[in-house]
C-alpha positions in Angstrom: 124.1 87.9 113.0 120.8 88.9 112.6 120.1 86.0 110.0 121.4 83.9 112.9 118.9 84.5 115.2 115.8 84.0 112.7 116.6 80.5 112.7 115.1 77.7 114.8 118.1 77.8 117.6 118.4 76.3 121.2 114.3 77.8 122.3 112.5 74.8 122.0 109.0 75.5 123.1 106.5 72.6 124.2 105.5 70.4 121.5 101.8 70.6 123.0 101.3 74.4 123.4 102.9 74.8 120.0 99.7 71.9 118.6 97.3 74.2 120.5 98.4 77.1 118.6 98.9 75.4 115.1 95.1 74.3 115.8 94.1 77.5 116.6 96.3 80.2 118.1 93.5 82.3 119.7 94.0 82.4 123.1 90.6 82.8 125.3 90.9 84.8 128.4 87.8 84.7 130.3 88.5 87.7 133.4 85.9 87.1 136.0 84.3 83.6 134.9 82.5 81.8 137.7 82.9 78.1 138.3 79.2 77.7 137.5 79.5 79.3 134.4 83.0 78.1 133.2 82.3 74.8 131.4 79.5 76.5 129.4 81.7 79.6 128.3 84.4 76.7 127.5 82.3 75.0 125.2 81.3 78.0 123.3 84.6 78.4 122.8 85.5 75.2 121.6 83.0 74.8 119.5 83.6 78.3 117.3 87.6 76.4 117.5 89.3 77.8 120.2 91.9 75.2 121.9 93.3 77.4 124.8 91.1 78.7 127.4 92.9 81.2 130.4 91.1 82.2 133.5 93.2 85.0 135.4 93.9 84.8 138.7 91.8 88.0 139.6 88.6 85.9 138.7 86.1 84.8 141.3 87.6 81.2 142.4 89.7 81.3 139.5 91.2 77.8 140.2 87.7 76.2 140.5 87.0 77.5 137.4 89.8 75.9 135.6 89.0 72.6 137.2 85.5 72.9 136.0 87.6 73.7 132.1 90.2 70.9 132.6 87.5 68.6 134.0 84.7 69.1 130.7 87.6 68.8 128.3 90.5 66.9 129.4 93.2 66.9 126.6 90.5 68.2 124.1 91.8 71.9 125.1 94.3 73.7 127.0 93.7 75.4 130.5 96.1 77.4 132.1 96.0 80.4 134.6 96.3 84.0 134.0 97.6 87.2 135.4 99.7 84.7 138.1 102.2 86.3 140.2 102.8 84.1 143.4 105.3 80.9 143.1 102.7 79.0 145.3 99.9 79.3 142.7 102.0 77.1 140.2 100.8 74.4 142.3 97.4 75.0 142.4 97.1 75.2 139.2 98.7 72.0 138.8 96.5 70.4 140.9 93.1 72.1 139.5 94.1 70.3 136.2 95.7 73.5 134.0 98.8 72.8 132.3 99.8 76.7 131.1 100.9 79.3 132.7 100.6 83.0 131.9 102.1 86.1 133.5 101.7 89.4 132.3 105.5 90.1 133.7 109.0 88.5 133.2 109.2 87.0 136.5 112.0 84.3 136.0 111.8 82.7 139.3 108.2 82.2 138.2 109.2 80.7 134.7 111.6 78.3 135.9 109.7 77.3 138.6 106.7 76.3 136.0 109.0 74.5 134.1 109.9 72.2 136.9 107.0 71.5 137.8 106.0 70.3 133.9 103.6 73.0 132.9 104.0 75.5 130.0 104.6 78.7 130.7 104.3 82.5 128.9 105.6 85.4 130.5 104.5 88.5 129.7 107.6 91.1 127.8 106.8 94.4 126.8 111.1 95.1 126.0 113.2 92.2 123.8 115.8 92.3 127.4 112.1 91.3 128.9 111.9 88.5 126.6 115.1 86.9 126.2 115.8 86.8 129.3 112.5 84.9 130.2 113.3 82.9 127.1 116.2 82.1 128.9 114.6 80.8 131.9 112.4 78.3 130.0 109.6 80.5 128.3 107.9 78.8 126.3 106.1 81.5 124.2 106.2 85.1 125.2 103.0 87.5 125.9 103.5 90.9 123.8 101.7 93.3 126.6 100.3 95.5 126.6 99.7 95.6 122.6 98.9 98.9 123.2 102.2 99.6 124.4 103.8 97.5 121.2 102.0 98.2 118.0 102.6 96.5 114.5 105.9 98.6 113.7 107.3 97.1 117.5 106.4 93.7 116.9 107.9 93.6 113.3 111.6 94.9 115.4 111.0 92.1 117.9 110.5 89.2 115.3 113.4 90.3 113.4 116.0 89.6 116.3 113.6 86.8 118.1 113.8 83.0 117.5 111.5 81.7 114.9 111.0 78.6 117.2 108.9 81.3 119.5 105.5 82.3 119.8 104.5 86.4 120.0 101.5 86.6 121.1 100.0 90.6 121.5 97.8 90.7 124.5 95.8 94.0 125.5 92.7 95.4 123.3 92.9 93.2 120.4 89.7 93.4 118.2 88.8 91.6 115.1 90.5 94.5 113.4 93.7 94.7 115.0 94.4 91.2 113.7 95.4 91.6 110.2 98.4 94.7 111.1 100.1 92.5 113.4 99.5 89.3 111.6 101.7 91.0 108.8 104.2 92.4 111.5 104.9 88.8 112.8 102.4 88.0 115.6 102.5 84.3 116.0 98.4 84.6 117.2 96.8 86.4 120.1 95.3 86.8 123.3 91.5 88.6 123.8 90.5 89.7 126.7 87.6 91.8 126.9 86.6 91.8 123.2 86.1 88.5 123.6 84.8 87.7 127.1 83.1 90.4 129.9 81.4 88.2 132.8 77.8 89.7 131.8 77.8 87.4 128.5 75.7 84.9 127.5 77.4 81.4 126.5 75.4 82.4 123.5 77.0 85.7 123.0 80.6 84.8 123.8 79.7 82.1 120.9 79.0 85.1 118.3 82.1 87.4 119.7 84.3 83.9 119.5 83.0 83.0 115.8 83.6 87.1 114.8 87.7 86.3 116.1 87.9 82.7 114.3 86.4 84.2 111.2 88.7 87.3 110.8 92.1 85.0 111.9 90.7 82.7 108.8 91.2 86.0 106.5 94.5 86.6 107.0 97.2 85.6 104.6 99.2 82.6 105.2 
């Protein structure tokens, strides 16, 4: 049964999210960007390789700050909203040009709703029943969080029983060093929060802590 389950089976995830993460499958998450700031931080990040940029929802004018991301690089790289909750904000984020949706629950109502309206979506699981069941709804790759909560020796149980077809992604103080462990364990990639981005950085210094992740994914085995 279990062998059954490791194989591709009827998750099919976006065909675009899943070229985001093959290109790189760092996933930015830039907590309290300003629109003025945003398209500078993006390009930072684009340029050190990154190809998914988030901006929660608990930001300063979050969703003119993913305009401003979806506006200086189209197709180039993927914007989506963070820590969303309301069924209402699907739309907005729709309209402000993001295409991915991230939740740092399993709301299902919130998943299926995403997928109706087109966009990608990844729920937030910290228990398999989390998971399946928002793979159920539509998910598209599912949020491990928070890490802390789910270490290397949890995320090697998960992937044994989950799909290969889907993404794990551990989310919640992930450093440079944490990388390799879970790598091993079956992570798919990852998403940085503070690590990576505080609002007091520099474009310049977001640059160095983005080139620091990119390196250290590069030194993992494949």
């Amino acid at each position: 049964m279990q062998a059954e389950l490791n194989l591709p089976g009827p998750y099919q995830p976006h065909a675009g999210l899943m070229a985001a993460f093959e290109a790189c499958p760092l996933i930015a998450i830039l907590r309290g960007v300003t629109p003025a700031d945003a398209a500078d931080h993006g390009r930072a990040l684009y340029e050190a390789g990154f190809r998914i940029v988030e901006v929660p929802l608990n930001s300063p004018q979050p969703f003119d700050s993913i305009k401003a991301l979806a506006g200086a690089f189209g197709e180039q790289a993927m914007i989506g909203a963070g820590t969303l909750r309301r069924l209402e904000d699907l739309a907005r984020l729709q309209a402000a040009g993001g295409v991915l949706a991230v939740m740092p629950h399993a709301d299902l109502a919130l998943v299926r709703e995403a997928k109706r309206l087109g966009l990608m979506v990844m729920p937030g699981a910290a228990t398999p029943t989390e998971a399946f069941a928002a793979l159920d709804a539509g998910a598209d790759a599912i949020k491990l969080f928070p890490a802390e909560m789910l270490p290397p020796v949890a995320v090697k149980a998960w992937r044994a029983v989950m799909p290969r077809s889907i993404g794990l992604y551990p989310v919640g103080g992930i450093t440079p060093k944490h990388l390799a462990d879970y790598w091993r364990a079956g992570a798919s990639g990852f998403g940085l929060g503070s690590a990576l981005f505080t609002p007091d950085l520099s474009a310049a210094a977001l640059a160095a802590n983005a080139d620091s992740f990119v390196r250290a994914f590069a030194e993992l085995p494949r």
